[in-house]
Structures are given as C-alpha cells and as structure tokens.
N, C-alpha and C positions, 0 to 999 in steps of 0.2 A: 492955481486951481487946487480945490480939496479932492481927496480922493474921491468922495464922495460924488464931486461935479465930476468926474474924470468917468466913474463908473455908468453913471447918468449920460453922461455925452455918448460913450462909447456904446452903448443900451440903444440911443436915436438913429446913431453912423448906421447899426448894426441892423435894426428897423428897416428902417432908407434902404437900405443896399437890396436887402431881403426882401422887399417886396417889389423892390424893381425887378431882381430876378425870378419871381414866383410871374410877372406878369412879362415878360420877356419869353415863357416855355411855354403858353400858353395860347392860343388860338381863340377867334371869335366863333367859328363853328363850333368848337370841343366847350365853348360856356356856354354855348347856346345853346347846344342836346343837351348838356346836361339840367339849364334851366327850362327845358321845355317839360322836363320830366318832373312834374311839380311837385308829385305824392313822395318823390325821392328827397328833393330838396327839402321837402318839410318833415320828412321821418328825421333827415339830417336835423334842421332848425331843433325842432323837438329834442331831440339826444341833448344836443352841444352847449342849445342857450337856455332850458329848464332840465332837463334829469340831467347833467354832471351837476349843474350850478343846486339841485334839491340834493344830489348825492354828497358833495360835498359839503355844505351845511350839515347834513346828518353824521356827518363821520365826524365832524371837527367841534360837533356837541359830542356825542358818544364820548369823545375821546379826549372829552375839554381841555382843546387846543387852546392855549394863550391867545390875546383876540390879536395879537400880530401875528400868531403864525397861521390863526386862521387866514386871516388880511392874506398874506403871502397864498395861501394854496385857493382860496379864492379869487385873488386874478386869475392864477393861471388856467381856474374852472371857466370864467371867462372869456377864455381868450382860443378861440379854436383855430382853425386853418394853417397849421401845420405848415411848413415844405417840406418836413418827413415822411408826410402820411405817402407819396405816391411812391417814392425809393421801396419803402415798408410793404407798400403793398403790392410792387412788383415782384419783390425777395413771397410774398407768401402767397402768389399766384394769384393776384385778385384784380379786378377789374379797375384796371390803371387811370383809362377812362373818365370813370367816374371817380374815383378818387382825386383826378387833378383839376375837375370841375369843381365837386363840391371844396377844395381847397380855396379856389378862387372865391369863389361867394362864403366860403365864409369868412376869410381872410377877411374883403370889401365890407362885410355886412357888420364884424365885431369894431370898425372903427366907431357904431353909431351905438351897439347893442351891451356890447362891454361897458363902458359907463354906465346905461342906463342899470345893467343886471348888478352893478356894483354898488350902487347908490341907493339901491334896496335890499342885498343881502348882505354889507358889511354892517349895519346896523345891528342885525338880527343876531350878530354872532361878538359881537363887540361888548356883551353883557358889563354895560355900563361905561366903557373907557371910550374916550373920543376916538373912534378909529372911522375917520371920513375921508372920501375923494373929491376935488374938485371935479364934478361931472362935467359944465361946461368945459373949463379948462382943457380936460382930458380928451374930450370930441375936439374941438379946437386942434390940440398935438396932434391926434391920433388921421385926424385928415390933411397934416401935412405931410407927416412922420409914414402915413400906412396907405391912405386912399389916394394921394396923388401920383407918389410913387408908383400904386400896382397899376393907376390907369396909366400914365405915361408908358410902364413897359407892357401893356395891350397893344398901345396904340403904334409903337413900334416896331411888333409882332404883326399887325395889320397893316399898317403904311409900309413898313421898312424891315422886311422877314430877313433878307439878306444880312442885314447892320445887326439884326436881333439873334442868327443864328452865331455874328461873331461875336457876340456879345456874351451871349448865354452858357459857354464853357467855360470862360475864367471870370464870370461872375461868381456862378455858381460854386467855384474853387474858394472865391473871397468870401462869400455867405460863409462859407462852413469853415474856414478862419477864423472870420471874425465873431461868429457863433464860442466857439477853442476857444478863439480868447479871452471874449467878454467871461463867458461861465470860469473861465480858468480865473480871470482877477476878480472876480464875486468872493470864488475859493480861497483866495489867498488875504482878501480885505478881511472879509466873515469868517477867517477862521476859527478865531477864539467862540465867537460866539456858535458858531457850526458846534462844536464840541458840549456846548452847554444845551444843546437839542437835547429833548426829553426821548428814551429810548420806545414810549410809545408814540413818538412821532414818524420815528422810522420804522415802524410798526403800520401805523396809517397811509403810509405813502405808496407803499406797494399794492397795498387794500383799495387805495382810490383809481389807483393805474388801472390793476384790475377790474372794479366798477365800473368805469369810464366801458374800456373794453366791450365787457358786458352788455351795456347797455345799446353801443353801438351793434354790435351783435344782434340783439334780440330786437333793435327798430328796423333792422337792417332792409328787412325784404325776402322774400321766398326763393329768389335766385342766390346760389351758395357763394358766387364769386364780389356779388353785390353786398352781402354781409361780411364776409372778408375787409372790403375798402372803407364799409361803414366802422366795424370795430375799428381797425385801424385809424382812420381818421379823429374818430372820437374819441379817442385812447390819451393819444399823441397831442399836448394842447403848443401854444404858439410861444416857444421857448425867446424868441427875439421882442414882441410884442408884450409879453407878460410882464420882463425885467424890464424895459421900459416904461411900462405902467409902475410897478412899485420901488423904481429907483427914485421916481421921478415923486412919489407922493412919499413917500416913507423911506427916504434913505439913510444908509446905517443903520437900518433896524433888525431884528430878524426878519421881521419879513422877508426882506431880499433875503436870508438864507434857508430861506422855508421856501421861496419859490424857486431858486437854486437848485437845492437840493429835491425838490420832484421832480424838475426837469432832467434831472439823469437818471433817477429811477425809471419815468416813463420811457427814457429815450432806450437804455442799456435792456430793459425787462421786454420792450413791443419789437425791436430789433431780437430779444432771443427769438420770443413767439413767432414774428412772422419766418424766422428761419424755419424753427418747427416746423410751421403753417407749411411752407414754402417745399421743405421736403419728402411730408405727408401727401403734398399735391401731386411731385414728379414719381412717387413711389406707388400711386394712384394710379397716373396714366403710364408709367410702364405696367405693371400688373394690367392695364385694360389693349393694352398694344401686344401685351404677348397671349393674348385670347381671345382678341378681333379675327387674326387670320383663321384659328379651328375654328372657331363659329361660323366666320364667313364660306370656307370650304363645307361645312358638313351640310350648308344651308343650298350652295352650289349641288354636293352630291345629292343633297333630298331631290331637290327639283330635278336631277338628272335623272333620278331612279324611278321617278316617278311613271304611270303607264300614259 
C-alpha cells in the first residue's frame, strides 16, 4: 500500500469507529426532543449547511486561496456534527442536550448534504483548474463509511443499552486515538508541503474558526445556554468525516494539509473558548449564590416587618 492508500484507509477505520460511537451515547428520546424542536434544527441547518459553506467561499476569495487549499477548507465547511461539539459545550456550560442532538442530525444528514454543497461550491472557488468530487461516489461511501454506522450504534443504545454502555467508554477512548493518529500521520506525510502553506493561510484559518463561531452564535436563539451549544457546534466541523472526504478525492495534495491543519486550529482555539466560556459561567453563578441568601433574607425581613 501507498502511503497515500494507508492515509485514506485509516481516514474510513477512523469514520466507522467515530460514528458508531457518536451513535452508541445517544438515546431515541434525546434525538427526538431535539428533533421535535424544529426552528432549532433549522437555525442549526441554516448556520452549518449555507453561512459556514457562504463564509467560507468569501474568505478563500478574499484571501485567494489556491483552488486546493480552498478544496481542503471547503469540505471541512461541509462537514458538520462534530463529536467535540458536546465535551466543548459542557466545559463552557451550555446546553449538552442540545448539542448532542443537533450532533446526531447533523452527523446523519451531511452524509447526503455534504456532497451535494460540494459539487456546487467547489466549482465556484476552483477559478478554472479541475477541482471536482465524485458526488455520487461520495454519497455511496459516506452511507456506509457514516450513516450505517451512526444508525447501527442507535439501534444498539435502543435495543441493547446494557452492551451499548459497555461499549461506549473504550470506544470513545479508540475515537480519540485514532482521531491522534490519523491527524498525527497527515503531519508527518504533508509535512513538507505543510511548510510551504502561505502565511496568509494561517491567517485565514483562525478568522474562519472564529466565523463559524459567530455565526453559530448569533442563529443560536434567545436562550443564552442554547447559543453557547450553537456556536460551539458550528464552530467545530467533523475532523474524521472531512479527511475522509479529501483523502479519498485529492490525496497527496494540499488539500489534505489545508484541511489538517484547521482541524487543529478549530479544535485547540473552541476548547480555549469554551474554557473561557466555561469559567465566566461558574464565576457568574458564584457571584449569583453569594447574593441569593441577602436577597432572600432582607425579602423574609420586609414581609416580617410589614404591619
């Protein structure tokens, strides 16, 4: 095998695993308030599958990105549903809940939707060089590789909670291994080329993180813990499912170290923030715990004093 096949394979393993375990911690009731909550799902939809995918086209003009390293930060604009986003948004006090729903659907939904957003905005940014995806193709992997997977580990969370809870800790261990190691032999394959990255590239990368963010943010909702899990979510794109996408259409190329390399900017930047986030929150509800009881007592005395 070429290293190339080697990277590619280990990108699908790492797929497979990853969404068996996203779909193993997960419950039918906890998808099902979440999908009953429609106007949420679709502020989601909204963010993840049109403004990151218009945000990003505009940064990678601005910034005229080579059309492969657009390629590369274009899947990853693509590819949402995280298994970071709920870790991320428990560290920054936000509504875990929802976070681990819209995770699920959107996980499920970019096996049909990512292609489709690909095969229309790689065009657009490819200013003239063949930069295409097999779309079929890609639906095809991506519903064995991502939709089979996350429903087999439902269905096992449903049928078989028991076998799913032992299940669910030393997956989750192997996820985030094989996460380590895939992105560590990207690093080490692409490194030459890594180095030859334009220094307004890494310029752009933190600007799109932050975008993303943002945008999750301001669709989020009027409830302040709801926009927490939004940002978060949107932030954060799908580090297993992306490198799969672009090993598998463009390997050895930059691409793969364009989408590499945002994958640890997003990951290392929304783990600072939600820390921020996280002890802005606990610093919030102490501050509101040490001024419950005088409130509560002087509101006692009023009414005591009263004739």
């Amino acid at each position: 095998m070429t290293t190339d096949q080697i990277v590619s394979a280990l990108a699908t393993v790492t797929l497979i695993e990853m969404m068996l375990t996203i779909g193993l911690g997960v419950s039918l009731r906890e998808l099902i308030n979440v999908g009953a909550n429609w106007r949420l799902v679709s502020r989601a939809a909204l963010a993840n599958y049109v403004l990151v995918p218009l945000a990003t086209i505009g940064l990678v003009v601005a910034f005229r990105a080579s059309p492969l390293v657009a390629a590369g930060l274009l899947i990853a604009a693509a590819c949402p549903g995280a298994p970071y986003g709920p870790p991320l948004t428990a560290l920054a006090r936000g509504n875990v809940a929802v976070a681990i729903g819209l995770m699920v659907v959107l996980a499920g939904s970019s096996a049909l939707l990512a292609p489709l957003i690909l095969s229309v905005a790689l065009p657009v940014v490819s200013r003239g060089d063949t930069v295409r995806i097999d779309a079929l193709g890609m639906v095809r992997m991506l519903a064995i590789s991502q939709f089979l997977p996350l429903c087999l580990g439902l269905w096992l969370r449903h049928a078989r909670p028991i076998v799913a809870d032992r299940l669910k800790r030393p997956m989750t261990r192997l996820s985030t291994l094989l996460n380590i190691a895939l992105l560590t032999l990207v690093l080490v394959v692409q490194f030459r080329t890594l180095i030859h990255i334009p220094i307004k590239a890494f310029i752009g990368m933190p600007t799109l993180v932050a975008a993303n963010a943002i945008i999750g943010w301001f669709v989020g909702g009027p409830a302040p813990e709801n926009r927490l899990s939004l940002s978060l979510t949107t932030a954060v794109r799908n580090v297993g499912l992306s490198l799969a996408i672009v090993t598998s259409n463009f390997p050895g190329t930059i691409a793969v170290t364009a989408a590499t390399t945002f994958a640890l900017f997003q990951t290392v930047l929304m783990a600072a923030v939600a820390i921020v986030w996280g002890r802005g929150a606990r610093a919030g509800q102490a501050r509101s715990d040490q001024t419950e009881p005088a409130g509560t007592w002087n509101a006692v005395s009023a009414r005591e004093c009263r004739p």
